[in-house]
C-alpha positions as CSV (number, residue, x, y, z in Angstrom):
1,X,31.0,17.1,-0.4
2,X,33.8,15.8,2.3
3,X,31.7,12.4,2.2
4,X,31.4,12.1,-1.3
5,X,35.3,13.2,-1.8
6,X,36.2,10.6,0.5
7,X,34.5,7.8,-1.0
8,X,35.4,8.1,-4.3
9,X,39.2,8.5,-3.3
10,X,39.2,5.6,-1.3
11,X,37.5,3.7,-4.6
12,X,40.8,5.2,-6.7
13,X,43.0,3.9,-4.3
14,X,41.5,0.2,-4.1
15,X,44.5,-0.6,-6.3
16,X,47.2,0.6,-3.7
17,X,45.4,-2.1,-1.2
18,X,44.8,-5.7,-3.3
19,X,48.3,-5.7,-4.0
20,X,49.2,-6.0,-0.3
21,X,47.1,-9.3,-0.2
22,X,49.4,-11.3,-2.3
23,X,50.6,-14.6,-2.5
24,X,46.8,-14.6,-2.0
25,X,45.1,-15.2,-5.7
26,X,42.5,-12.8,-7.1
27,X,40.0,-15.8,-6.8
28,X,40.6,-16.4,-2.2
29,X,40.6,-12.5,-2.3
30,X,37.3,-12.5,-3.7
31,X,36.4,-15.4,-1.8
32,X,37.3,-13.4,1.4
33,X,36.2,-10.1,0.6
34,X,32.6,-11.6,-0.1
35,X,32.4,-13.2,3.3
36,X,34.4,-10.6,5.2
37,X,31.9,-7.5,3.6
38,X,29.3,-9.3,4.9
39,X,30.2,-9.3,8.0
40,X,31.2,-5.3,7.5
41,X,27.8,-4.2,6.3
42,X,26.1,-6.4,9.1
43,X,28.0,-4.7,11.8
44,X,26.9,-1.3,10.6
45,X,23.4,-1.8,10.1
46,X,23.6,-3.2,13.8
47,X,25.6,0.2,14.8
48,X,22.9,2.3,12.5
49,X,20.2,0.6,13.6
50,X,19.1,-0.1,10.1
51,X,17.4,-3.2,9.5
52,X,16.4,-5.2,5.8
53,X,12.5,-4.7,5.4
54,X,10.8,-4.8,2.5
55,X,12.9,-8.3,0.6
56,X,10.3,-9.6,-1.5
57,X,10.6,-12.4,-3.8
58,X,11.4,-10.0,-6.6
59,X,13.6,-8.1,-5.2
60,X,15.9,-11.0,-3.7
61,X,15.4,-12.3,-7.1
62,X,16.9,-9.1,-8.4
63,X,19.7,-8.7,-5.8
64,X,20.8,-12.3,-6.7
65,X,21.5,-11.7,-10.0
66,X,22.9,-8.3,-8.9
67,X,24.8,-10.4,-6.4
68,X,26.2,-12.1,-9.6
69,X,27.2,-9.5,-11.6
70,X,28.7,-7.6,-9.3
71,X,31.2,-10.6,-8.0
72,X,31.9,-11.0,-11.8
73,X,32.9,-7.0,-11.5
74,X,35.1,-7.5,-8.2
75,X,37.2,-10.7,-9.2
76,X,38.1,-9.2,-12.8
77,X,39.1,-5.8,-11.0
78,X,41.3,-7.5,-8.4
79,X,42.5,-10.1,-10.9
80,X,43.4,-6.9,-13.4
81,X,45.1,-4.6,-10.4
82,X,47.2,-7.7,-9.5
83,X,48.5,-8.7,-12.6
84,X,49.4,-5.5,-14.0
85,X,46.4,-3.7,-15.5
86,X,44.7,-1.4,-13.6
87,X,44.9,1.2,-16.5
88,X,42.8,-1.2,-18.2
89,X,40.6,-1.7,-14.9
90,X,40.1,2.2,-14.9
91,X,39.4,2.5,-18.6
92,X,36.5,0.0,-17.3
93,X,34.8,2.8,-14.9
94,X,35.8,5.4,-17.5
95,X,33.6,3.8,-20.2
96,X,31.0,2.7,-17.9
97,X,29.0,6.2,-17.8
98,X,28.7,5.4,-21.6
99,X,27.2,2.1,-20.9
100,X,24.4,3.5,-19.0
101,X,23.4,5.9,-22.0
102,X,23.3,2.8,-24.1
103,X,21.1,1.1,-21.7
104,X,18.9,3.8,-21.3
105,X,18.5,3.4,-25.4
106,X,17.9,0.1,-25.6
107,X,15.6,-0.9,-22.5
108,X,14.2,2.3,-21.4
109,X,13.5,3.5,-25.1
110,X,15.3,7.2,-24.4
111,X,15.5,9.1,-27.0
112,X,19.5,10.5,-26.8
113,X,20.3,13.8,-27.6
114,X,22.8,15.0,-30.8
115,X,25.5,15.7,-27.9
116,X,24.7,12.5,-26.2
117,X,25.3,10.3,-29.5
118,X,28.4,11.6,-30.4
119,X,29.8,11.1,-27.1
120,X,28.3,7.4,-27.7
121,X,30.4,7.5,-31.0
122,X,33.8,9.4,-29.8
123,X,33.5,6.2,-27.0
124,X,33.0,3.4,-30.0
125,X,36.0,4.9,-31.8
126,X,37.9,4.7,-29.0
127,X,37.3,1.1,-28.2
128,X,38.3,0.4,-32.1
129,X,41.5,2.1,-31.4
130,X,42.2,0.3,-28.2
131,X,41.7,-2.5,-29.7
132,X,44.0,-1.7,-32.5
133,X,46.5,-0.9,-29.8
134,X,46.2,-4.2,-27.7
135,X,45.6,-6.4,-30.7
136,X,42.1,-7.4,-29.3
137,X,39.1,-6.0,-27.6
138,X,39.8,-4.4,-24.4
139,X,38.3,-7.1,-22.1
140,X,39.1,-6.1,-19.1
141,X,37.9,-2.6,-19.1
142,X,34.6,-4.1,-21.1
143,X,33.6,-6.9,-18.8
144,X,34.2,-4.3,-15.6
145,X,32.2,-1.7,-17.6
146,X,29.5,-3.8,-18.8
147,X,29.3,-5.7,-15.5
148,X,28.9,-3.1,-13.5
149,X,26.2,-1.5,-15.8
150,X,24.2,-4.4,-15.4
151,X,24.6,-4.7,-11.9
152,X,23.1,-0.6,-11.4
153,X,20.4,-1.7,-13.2
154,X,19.3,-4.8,-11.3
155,X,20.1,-2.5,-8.4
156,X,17.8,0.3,-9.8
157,X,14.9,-2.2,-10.2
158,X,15.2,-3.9,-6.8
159,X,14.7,-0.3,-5.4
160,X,16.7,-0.8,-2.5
161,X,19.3,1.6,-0.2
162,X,23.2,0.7,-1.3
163,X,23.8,-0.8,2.6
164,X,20.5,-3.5,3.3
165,X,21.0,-4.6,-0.4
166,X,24.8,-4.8,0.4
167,X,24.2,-7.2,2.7
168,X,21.7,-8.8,0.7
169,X,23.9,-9.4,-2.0
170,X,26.9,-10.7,-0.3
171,X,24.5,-13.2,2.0
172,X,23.9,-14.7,-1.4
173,X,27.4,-15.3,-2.1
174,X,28.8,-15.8,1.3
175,X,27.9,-19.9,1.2
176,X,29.7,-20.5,-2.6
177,X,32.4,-17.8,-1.0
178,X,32.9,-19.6,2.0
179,X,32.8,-23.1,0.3
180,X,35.6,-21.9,-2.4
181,X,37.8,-20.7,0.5
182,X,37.4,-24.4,2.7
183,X,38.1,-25.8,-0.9
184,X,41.0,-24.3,-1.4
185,X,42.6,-24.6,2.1
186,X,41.8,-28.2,1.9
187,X,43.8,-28.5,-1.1
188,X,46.6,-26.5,0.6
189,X,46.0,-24.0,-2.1
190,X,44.6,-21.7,0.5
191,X,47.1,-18.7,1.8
192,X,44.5,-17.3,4.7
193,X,46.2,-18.0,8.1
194,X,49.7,-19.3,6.2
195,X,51.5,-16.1,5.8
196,X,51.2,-14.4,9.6
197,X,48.8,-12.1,11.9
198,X,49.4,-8.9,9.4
199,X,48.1,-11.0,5.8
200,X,45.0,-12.3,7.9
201,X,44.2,-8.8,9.2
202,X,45.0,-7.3,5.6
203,X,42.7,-9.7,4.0
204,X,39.4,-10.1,6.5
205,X,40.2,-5.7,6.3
206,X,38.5,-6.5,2.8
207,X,35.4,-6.3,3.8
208,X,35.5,-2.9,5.9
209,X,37.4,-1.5,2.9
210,X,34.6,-2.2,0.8
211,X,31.8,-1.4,3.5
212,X,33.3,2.1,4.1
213,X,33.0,4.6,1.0
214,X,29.8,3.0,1.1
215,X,29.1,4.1,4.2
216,X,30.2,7.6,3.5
217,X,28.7,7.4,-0.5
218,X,25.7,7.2,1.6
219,X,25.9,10.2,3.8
220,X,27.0,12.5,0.4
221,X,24.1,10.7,-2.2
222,X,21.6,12.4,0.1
223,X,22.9,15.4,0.6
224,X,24.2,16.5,-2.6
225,X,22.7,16.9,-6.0
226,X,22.7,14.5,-8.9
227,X,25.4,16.4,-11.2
228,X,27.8,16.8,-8.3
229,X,27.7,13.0,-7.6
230,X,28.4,12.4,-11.5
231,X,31.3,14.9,-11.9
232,X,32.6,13.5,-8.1
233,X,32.8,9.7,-9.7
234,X,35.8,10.1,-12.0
235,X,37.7,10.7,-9.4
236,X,38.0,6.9,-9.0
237,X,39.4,5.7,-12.4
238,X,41.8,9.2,-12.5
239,X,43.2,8.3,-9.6
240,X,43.3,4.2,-10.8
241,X,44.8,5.7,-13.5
242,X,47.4,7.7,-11.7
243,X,47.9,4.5,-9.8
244,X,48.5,2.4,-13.0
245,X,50.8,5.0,-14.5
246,X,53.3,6.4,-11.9
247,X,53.3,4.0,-9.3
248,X,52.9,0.3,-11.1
249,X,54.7,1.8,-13.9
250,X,52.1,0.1,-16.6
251,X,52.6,1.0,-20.4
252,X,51.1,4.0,-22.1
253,X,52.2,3.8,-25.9
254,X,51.1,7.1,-28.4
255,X,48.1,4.7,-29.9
256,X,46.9,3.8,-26.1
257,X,47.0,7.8,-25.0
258,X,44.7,8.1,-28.4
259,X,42.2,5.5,-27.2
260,X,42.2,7.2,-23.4
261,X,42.1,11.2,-24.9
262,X,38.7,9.7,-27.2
263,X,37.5,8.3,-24.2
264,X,38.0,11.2,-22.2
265,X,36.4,13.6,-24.8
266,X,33.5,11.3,-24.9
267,X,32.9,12.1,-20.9
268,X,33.0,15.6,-21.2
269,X,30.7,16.3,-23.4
270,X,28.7,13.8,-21.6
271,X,28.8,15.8,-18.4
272,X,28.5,19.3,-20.6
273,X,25.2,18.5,-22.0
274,X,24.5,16.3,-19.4
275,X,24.1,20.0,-16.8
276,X,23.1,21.9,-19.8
277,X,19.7,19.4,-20.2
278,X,19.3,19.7,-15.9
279,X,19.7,23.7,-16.2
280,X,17.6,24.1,-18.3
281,X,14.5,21.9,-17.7
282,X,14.5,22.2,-13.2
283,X,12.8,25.5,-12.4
284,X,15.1,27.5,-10.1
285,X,13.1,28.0,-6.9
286,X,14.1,28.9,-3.2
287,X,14.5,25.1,-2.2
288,X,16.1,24.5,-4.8
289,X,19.2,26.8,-4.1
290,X,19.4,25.4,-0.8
291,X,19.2,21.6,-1.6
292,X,20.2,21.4,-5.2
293,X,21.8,24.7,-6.3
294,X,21.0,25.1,-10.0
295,X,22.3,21.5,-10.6
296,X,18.7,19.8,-10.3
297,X,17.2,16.8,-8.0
298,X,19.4,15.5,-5.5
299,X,20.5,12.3,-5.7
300,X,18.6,9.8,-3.0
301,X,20.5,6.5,-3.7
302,X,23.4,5.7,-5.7
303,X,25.0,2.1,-6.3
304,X,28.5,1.0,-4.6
305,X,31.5,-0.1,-6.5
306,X,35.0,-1.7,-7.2
């Protein structure tokens, strides 16, 4: 629970840290935080002793486009946390849980409970108000919702644990990554190695703040069960929220709250029926209330984020 607790609070807080990067764009910080995770997640599977087996042709196939969608997810968060919306980034990870159900519709063919449906419809009519509110769609929080979905479902095919796919991922990226980054210092666009010993330190520390609630997502996925994990995960966009609200001061007009209190409604009764379904269809038996007290399975492997 300490693991899980930790990881998930050190996701809310991502928008305390990409701040501290600027004059650096959201663009070199993604640049950077591509090459410098890889060299994170390589450094721990050396420490750990882990090693990638098992990279098929499918699965790197998979992982590429995960690779993709997942760089789409991290420049639009950082862009959005930098320029003043990271209530709209965490309505992003808010909605996402609502996403998946929707996926699960339309390419696993689920059938979705009454409760699940209108939590699908409280989400829809929250969107419409949004979008009344901002005078458009919410695009942030869609394309970071929507992006990430995609991305756990590549990651759910490719069948892979979160740290060897990790590295996977971001050794796809790292030569356009690296190649961006000589672009721009050879423009003298580039801020890496321009602004002093503490910016450089801040900005390779990318990758080892995105390698480490990993790390210790890991150590709680296997340990706890599957409901814990998805009540544990809105800690992130409550605290990006918190973050948005009473530290960057971002505006939360009546209409907005409405769009947000829909949103949240949706969630709950999510996560209600959600442990009602798990309690009532996993038989209660002795391992059971040691491994996965009345909650159901635990969870084996569990996709990163932000």
């Amino acid at each position: 629970m300490a693991f899980g607790v930790a990881a998930y609070a050190l996701w809310g807080l991502f928008p305390l840290y990409w701040p501290l990067l600027k004059p650096s764009g959201a663009t070199e910080i993604l640049a950077h935080r591509i090459m410098w995770s890889l060299v994170a997640v390589l450094v721990m599977l050396a420490f750990s002793q882990r090693w990638i087996r098992g990279l098929s042709w499918r699965r790197l196939g998979l992982l590429t486009a995960a690779s993709a969608a997942i760089t789409v997810n991290w420049g639009v968060y950082i862009m959005a946390v930098n320029t003043g919306h990271t209530i709209d980034a965490s309505l992003g990870y808010f909605i996402n849980p609502l996403i998946s159900v929707l996926f699960g519709v339309l390419i696993f063919r689920e059938r979705l409970r009454r409760w699940q449906w209108a939590a699908v419809g409280l989400g829809a009519v929250a969107v419409v108000v949004l979008s009344v509110d901002y005078g458009r769609p919410p695009w942030i929080a869609l394309v970071l919702s929507l992006a990430f979905a995609v991305y756990g479902l590549l990651k759910k095919f490719a069948d892979m644990p979160s740290l060897e796919s990790l590295a996977v991922e971001t050794a796809v990226m790292f030569l356009p990554a690296l190649g961006f980054a000589l672009f721009l210092g050879g423009q003298g666009d580039g801020t890496f190695g321009h602004h002093g010993a503490v910016h450089m330190a801040l900005v390779a520390g990318a990758g080892f703040v995105t390698a480490i609630p990993l790390l210790l997502f890991n150590g709680a996925a296997t340990r706890l069960p599957l409901s814990v994990i998805g009540m544990l995960q809105y800690l992130t966009p409550v605290l990006q929220f918190m973050i948005g609200l009473f530290v960057h001061h971002e505006a939360m007009p009546a209409s907005r709250w409405a769009g947000f209190v829909l949103v949240w409604t949706a969630l709950a009764v999510l996560t209600l029926d959600g442990v009602r379904a798990v309690r009532r269809s996993a038989p209660v038996t002795e391992r059971d209330h040691r491994t996965s007290p009345g909650f159901g399975p635990s969870l084996e492997e569990e996709t990163p984020r932000h």
